[in-house]
GUNU-382214 format. One record per residue (C-alpha): residue number from 1; residue in one letter; x, y, z. Coordinates in steps of 0.02 Angstrom, whole numbers. Layout:
N
+--------+-------+--------+--------+--------+
: drenmi : vexza :     xx :     yy :     zz :
+--------+-------+--------+--------+--------+
:    NUM :     A :      X :      Y :      Z :
...
+--------+-------+--------+--------+--------+
***
This chain:
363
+--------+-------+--------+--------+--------+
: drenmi : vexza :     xx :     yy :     zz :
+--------+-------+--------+--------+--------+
:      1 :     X :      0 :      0 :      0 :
:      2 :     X :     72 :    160 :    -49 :
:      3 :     X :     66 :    297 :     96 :
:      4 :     X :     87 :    520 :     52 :
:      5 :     X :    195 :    553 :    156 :
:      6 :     X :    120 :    663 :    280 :
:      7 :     X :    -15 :    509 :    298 :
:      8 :     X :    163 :    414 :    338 :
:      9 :     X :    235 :    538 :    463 :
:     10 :     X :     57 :    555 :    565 :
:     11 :     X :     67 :    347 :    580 :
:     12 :     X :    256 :    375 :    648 :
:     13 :     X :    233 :    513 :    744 :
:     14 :     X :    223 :    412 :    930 :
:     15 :     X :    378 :    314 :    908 :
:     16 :     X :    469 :    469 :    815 :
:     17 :     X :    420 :    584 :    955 :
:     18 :     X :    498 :    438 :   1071 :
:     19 :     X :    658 :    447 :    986 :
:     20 :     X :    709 :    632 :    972 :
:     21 :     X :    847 :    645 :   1091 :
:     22 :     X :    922 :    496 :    999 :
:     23 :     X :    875 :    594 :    821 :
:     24 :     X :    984 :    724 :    842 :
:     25 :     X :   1132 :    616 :    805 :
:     26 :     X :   1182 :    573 :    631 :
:     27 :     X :   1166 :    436 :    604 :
:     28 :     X :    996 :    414 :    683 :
:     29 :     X :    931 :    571 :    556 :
:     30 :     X :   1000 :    481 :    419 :
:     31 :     X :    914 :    315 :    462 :
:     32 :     X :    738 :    407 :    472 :
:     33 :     X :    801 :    499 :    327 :
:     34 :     X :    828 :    354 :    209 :
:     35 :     X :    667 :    261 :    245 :
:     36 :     X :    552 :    434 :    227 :
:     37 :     X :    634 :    452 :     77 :
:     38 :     X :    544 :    287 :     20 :
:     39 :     X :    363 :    331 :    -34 :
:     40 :     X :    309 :    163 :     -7 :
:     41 :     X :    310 :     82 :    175 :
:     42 :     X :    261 :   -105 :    121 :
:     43 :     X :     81 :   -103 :    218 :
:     44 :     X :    183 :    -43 :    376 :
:     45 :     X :    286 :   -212 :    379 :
:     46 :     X :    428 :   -122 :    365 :
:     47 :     X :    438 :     -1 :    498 :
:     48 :     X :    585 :    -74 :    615 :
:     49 :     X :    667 :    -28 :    485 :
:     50 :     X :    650 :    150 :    530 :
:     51 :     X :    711 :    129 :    689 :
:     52 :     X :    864 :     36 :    790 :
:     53 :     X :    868 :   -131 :    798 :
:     54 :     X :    873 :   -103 :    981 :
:     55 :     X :    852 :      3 :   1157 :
:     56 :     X :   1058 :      3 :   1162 :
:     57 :     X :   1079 :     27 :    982 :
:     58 :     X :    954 :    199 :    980 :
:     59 :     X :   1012 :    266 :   1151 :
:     60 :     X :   1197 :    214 :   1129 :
:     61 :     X :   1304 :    106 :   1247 :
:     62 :     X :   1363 :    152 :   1417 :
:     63 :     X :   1547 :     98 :   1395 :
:     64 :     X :   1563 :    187 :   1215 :
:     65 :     X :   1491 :    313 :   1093 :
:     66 :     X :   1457 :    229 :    936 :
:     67 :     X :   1297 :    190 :    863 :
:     68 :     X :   1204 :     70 :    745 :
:     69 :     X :   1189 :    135 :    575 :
:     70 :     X :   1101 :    -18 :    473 :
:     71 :     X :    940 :    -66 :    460 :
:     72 :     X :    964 :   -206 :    578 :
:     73 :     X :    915 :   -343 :    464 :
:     74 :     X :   1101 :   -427 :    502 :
:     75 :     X :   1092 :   -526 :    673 :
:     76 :     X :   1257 :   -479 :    754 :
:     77 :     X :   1299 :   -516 :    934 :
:     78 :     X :   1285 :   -364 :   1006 :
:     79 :     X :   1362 :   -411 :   1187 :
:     80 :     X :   1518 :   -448 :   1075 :
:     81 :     X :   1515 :   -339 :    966 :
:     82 :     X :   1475 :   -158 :   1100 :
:     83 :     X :   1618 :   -268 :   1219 :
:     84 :     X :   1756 :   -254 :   1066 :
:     85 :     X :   1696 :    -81 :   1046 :
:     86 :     X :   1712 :    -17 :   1214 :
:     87 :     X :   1897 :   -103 :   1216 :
:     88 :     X :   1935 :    -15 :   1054 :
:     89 :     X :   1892 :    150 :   1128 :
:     90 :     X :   2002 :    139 :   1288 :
:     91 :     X :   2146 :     57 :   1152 :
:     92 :     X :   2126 :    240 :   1063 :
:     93 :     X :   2114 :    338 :   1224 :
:     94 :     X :   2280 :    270 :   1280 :
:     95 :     X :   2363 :    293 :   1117 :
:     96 :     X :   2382 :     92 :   1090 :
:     97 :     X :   2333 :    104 :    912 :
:     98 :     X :   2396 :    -42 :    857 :
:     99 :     X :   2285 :   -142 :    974 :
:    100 :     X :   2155 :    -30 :    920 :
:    101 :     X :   2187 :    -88 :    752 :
:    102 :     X :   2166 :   -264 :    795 :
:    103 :     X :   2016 :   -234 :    884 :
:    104 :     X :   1938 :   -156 :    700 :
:    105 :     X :   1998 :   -305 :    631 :
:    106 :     X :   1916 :   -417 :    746 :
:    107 :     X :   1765 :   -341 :    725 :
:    108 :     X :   1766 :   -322 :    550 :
:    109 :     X :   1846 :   -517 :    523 :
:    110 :     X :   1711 :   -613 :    658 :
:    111 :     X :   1571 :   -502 :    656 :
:    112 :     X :   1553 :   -438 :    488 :
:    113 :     X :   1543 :   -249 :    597 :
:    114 :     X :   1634 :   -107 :    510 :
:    115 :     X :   1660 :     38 :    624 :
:    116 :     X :   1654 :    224 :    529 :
:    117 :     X :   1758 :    329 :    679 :
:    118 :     X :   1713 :    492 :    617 :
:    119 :     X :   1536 :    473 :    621 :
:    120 :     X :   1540 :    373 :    765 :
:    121 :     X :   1437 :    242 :    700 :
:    122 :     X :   1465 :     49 :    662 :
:    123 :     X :   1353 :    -56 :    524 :
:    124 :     X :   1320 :   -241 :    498 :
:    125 :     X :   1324 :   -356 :    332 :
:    126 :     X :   1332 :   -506 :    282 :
:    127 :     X :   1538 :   -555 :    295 :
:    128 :     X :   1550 :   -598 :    120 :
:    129 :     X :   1491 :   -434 :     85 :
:    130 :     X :   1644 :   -350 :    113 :
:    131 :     X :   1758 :   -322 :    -14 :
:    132 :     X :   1948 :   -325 :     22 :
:    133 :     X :   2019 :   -129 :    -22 :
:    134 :     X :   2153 :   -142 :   -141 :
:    135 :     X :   2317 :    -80 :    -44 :
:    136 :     X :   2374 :     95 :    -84 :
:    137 :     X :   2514 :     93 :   -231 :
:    138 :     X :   2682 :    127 :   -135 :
:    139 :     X :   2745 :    290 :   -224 :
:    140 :     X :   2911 :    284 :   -332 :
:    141 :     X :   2982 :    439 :   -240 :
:    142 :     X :   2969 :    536 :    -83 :
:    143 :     X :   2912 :    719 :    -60 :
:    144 :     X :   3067 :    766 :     56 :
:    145 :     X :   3132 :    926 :     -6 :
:    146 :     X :   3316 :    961 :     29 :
:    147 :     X :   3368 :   1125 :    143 :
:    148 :     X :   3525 :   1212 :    237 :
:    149 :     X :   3666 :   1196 :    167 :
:    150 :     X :   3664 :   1119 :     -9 :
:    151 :     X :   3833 :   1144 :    -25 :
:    152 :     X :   3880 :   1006 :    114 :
:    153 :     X :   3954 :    840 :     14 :
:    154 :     X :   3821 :    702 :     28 :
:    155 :     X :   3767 :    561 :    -71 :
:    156 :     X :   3597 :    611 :   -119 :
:    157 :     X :   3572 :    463 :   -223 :
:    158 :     X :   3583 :    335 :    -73 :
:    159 :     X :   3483 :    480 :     43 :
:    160 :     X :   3359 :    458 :    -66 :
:    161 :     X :   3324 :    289 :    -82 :
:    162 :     X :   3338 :    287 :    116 :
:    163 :     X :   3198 :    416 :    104 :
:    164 :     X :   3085 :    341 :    -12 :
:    165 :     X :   3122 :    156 :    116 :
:    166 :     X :   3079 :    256 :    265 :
:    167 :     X :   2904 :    333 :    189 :
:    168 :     X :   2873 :    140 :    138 :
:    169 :     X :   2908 :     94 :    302 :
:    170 :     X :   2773 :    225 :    374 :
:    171 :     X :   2655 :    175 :    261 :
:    172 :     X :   2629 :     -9 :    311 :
:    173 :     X :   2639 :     57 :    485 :
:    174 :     X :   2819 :    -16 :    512 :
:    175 :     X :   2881 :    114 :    625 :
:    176 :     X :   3026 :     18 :    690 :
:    177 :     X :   3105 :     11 :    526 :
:    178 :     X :   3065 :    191 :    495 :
:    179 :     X :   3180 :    222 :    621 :
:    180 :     X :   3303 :    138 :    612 :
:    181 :     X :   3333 :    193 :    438 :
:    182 :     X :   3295 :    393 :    506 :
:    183 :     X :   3444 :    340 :    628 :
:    184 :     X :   3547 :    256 :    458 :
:    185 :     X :   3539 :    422 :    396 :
:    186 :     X :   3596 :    519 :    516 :
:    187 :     X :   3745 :    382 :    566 :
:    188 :     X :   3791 :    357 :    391 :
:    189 :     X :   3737 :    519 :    295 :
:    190 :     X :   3781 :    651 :    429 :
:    191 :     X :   3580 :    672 :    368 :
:    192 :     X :   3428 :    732 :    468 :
:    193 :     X :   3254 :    719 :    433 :
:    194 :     X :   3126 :    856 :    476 :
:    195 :     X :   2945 :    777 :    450 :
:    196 :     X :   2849 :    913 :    471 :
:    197 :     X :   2930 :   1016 :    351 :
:    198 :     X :   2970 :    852 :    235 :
:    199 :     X :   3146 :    946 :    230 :
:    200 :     X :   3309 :    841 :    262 :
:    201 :     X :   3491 :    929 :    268 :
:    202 :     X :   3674 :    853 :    239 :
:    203 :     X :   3816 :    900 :    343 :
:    204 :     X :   3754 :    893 :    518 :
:    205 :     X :   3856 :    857 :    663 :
:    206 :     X :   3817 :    707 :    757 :
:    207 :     X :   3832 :    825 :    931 :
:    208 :     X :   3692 :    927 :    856 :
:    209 :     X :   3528 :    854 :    924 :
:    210 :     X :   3416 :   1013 :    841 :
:    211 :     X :   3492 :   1064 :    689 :
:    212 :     X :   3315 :   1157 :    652 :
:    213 :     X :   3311 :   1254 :    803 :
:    214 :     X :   3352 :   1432 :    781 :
:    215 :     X :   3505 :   1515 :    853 :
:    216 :     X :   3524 :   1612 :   1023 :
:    217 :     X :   3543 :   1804 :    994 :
:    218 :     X :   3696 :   1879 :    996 :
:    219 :     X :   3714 :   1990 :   1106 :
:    220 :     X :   3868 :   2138 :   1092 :
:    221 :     X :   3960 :   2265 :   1220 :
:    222 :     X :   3866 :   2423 :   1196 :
:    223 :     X :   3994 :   2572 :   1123 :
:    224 :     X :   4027 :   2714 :   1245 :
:    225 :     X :   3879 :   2686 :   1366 :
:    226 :     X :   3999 :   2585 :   1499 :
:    227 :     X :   4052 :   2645 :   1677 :
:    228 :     X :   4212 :   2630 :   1658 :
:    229 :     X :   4240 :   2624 :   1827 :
:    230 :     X :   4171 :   2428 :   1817 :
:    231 :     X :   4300 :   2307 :   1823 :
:    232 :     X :   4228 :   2151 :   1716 :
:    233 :     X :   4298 :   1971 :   1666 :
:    234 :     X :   4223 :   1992 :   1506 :
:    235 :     X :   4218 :   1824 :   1434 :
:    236 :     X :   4110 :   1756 :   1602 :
:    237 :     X :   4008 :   1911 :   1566 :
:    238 :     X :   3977 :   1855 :   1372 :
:    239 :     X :   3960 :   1663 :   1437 :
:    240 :     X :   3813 :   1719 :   1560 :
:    241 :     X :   3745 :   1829 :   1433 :
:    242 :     X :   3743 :   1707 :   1291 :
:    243 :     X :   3684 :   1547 :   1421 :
:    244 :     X :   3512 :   1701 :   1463 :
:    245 :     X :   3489 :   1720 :   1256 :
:    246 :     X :   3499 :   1528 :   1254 :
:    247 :     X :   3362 :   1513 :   1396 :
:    248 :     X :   3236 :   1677 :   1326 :
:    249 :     X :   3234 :   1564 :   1157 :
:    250 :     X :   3189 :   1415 :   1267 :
:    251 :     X :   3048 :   1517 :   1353 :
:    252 :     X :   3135 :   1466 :   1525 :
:    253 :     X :   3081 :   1649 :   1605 :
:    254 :     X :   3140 :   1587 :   1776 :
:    255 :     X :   3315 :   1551 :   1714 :
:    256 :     X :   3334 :   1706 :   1614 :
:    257 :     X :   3267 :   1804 :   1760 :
:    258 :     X :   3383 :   1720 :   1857 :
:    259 :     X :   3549 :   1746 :   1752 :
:    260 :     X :   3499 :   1927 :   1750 :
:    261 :     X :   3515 :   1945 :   1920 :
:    262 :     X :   3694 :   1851 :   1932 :
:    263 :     X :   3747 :   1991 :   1798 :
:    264 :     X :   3652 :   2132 :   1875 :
:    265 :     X :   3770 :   2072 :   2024 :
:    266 :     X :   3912 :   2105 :   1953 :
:    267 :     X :   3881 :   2278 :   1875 :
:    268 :     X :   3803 :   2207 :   1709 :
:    269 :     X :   3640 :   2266 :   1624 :
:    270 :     X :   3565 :   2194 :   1462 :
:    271 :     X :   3473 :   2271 :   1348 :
:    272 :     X :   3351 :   2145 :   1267 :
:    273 :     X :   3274 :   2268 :   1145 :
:    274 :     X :   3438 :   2310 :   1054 :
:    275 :     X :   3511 :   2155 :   1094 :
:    276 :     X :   3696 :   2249 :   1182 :
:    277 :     X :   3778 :   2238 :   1362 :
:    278 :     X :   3852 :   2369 :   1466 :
:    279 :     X :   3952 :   2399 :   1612 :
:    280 :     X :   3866 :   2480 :   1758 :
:    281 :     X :   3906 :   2551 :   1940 :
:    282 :     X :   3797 :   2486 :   2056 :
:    283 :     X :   3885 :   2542 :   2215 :
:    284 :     X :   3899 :   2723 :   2285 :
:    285 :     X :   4029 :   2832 :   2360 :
:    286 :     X :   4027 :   2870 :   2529 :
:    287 :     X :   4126 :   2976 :   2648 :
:    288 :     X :   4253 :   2853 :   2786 :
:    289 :     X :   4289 :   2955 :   2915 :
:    290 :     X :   4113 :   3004 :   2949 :
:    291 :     X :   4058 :   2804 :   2943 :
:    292 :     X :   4203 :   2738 :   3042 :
:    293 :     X :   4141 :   2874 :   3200 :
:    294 :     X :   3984 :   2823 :   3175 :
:    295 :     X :   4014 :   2630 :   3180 :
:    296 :     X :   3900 :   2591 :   3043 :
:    297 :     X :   3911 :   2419 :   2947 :
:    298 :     X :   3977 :   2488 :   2766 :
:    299 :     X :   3969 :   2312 :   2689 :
:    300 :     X :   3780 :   2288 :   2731 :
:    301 :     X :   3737 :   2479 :   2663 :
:    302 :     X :   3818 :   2453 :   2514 :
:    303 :     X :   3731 :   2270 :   2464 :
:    304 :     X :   3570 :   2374 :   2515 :
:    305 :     X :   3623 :   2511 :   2384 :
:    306 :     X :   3672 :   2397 :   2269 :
:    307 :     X :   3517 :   2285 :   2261 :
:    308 :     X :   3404 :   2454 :   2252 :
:    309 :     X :   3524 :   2506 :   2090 :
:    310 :     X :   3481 :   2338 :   2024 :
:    311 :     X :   3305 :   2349 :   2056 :
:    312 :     X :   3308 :   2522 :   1955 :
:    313 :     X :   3396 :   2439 :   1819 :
:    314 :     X :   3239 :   2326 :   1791 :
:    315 :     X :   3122 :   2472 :   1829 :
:    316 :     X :   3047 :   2404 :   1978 :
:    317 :     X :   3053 :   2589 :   2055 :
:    318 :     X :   2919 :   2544 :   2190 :
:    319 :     X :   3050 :   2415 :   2277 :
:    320 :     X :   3198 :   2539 :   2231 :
:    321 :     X :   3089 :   2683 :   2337 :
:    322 :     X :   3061 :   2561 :   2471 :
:    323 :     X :   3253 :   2533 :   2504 :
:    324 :     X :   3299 :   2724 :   2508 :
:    325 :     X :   3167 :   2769 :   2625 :
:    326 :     X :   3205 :   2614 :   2745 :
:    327 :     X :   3392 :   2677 :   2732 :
:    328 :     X :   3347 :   2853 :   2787 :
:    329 :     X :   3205 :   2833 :   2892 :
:    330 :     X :   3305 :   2693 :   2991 :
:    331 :     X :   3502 :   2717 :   2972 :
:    332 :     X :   3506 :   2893 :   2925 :
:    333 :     X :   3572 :   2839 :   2760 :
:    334 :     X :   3541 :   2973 :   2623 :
:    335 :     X :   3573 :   2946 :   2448 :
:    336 :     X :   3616 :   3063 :   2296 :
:    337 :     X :   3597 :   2984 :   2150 :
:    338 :     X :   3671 :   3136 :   2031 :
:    339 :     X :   3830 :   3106 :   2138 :
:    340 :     X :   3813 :   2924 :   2142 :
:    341 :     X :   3862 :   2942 :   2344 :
:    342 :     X :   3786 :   2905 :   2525 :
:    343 :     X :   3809 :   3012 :   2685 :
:    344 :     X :   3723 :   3019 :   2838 :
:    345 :     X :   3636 :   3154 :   2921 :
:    346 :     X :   3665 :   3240 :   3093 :
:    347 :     X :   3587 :   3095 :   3226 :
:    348 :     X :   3698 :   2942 :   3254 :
:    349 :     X :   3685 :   2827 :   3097 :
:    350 :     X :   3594 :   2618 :   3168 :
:    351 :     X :   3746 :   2487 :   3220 :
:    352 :     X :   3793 :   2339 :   3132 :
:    353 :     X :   3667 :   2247 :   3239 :
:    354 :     X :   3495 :   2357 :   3214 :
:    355 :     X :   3567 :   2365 :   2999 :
:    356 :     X :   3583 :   2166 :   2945 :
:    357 :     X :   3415 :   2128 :   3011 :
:    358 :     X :   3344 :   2265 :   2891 :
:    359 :     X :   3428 :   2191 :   2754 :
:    360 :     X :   3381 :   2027 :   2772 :
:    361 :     X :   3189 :   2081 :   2781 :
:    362 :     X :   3223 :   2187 :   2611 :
:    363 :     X :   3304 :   1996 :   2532 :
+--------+-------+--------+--------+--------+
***
């Protein structure tokens, strides 16, 4: 009997309205789809067809997220078939593909079940209903492009047949032998292979573990803006300076933050911007006589003064501002920063004792 098809949708309409949490996923739409798109229903005798073969099968299974999309006329075991499933999800969620792949075999070898992972669905058939897929053709060259320096002697004729092995090797999945000949090429070749790219260059150092990465900055002694009254060992100044540029390129922050200090320390400020060093003073004058009398700890002023000149250098003003006024307001220290010197007023300058615990709160 052949149904219009709003006479067909009224007659559906209970079991449809049942089913529309499980409609909005694909491959439930498409099932509905496909049998609306048949005028004629067969005198209502075919109406399962509409619908899953099954509560799980509509609704989906608790230990995975596939569903049914077939029109459940192939008895399957679905206990066995939603258990594989379920095992071939966790496989792919711990990155065990090749069990994973073995699993899709299984499935597809003993159950007749194909699984379609980007839909999320699975389908039945009859087993002899599958047809083998003819193996992709194995190319006759590889798509590595050659880079740096092209210059460097190498024999490109074995590097490429290594190449073209290795992509074979990737192909059938063989990722043992793909390394092993990536590691051929680099023992034998002096060759390294940048997948992502599909570069390779000649000429590389077996020491060099990144030939791709790019090189720290150099950095260079700023002309005429050092205090010459520094006194630097400049090649540990250039080692720390180059060992920061090394650790900025790295984005290890801490590190670089922390080299800058060790060469703030020693009268050394870096400026990232324009990529140059230079010699500063980070200590004051101060008058001698007037500190001896007045029995004040020089050593501990002077680290004080020091670490505020340092904080300056890296613009933290706030915590440089702190440190003068806790010199004055507690040691009568008073700095002049046009002079580059530190005196102390009238009133008797703090001891030793009352001074280092001040500078430990300021560490």
């Amino acid at each position: 009997m052949v149904l219009p098809r709003l006479a067909l949708l009224a007659l559906l309409a209970p079991r449809v309205g049942a089913l529309v949490p499980t409609l909005r996923r694909p491959a439930a739409r498409r099932a509905v789809a496909r049998a609306l798109d048949d005028d004629i229903f067969a005198e209502m005798g075919g109406g399962d067809a509409l619908f899953p073969a099954s509560a799980d099968d509509a609704l989906g299974h608790p230990d995975h997220d596939y569903l049914r999309d077939d029109d459940g006329s192939c008895a399957v075991d679905l206990d066995a078939v939603n258990g594989l499933l379920a095992e071939r999800l966790d496989a792919k969620r711990d990155r065990n593909f090749p069990r994973a792949d073995e699993l899709r075999d299984e499935l597809m070898r003993t159950h007749g079940v194909r699984v379609w992972d980007r839909e999320r669905t699975w389908s039945a058939q009859p087993k002899n209903s599958f047809r083998r897929r003819e193996p992709r053709p194995l190319p006759e060259a590889h798509d590595y492009a050659r880079g740096g320096d092209l210059s460097a002697p190498v024999d490109e004729t074995a590097v490429d047949a290594l190449l073209l092995a290795r992509m074979h090797a990737k192909m059938g999945r063989d990722f043992g032998r793909a390394d092993a000949l990536r590691e051929e090429l680099s023992r034998d070749h002096g060759v390294r292979v940048h997948d992502g790219t599909k570069t390779w260059i000649a000429g590389v150092a077996a020491a060099n573990t990144d030939p791709w990465a790019r090189p720290a900055d150099d950095y260079a002694r700023a002309p005429g803006r050092d205090d010459g009254a520094v006194d630097l060992d400049e090649a540990a100044v250039v080692a720390l300076v180059q060992r920061r540029s090394t650790a900025r390129r790295k984005q290890n922050w801490a590190l670089a933050d922390d080299l800058l200090d060790d060469l703030l320390m020693i009268g050394v400020d870096v400026d990232d911007k324009s990529k140059t060093w230079r010699a500063v003073a980070t200590t004051y004058d101060f008058p001698e006589d007037l500190v001896e009398d007045a029995g004040v700890d020089v050593d501990a002023v002077q680290r004080l003064i020091a670490k505020r000149s340092r904080l300056k250098l890296r613009r933290k003003f706030h915590e440089a501002d702190g440190i003068r006024d806790a010199l004055l307001a507690e040691h009568n220290v008073h700095i002049d920063d046009k002079k580059r010197t530190w005196s102390m007023q009238k009133r008797r300058l703090g001891t030793k004792a009352e001074l280092v615990p001040a500078l430990e709160d300021l560490d």
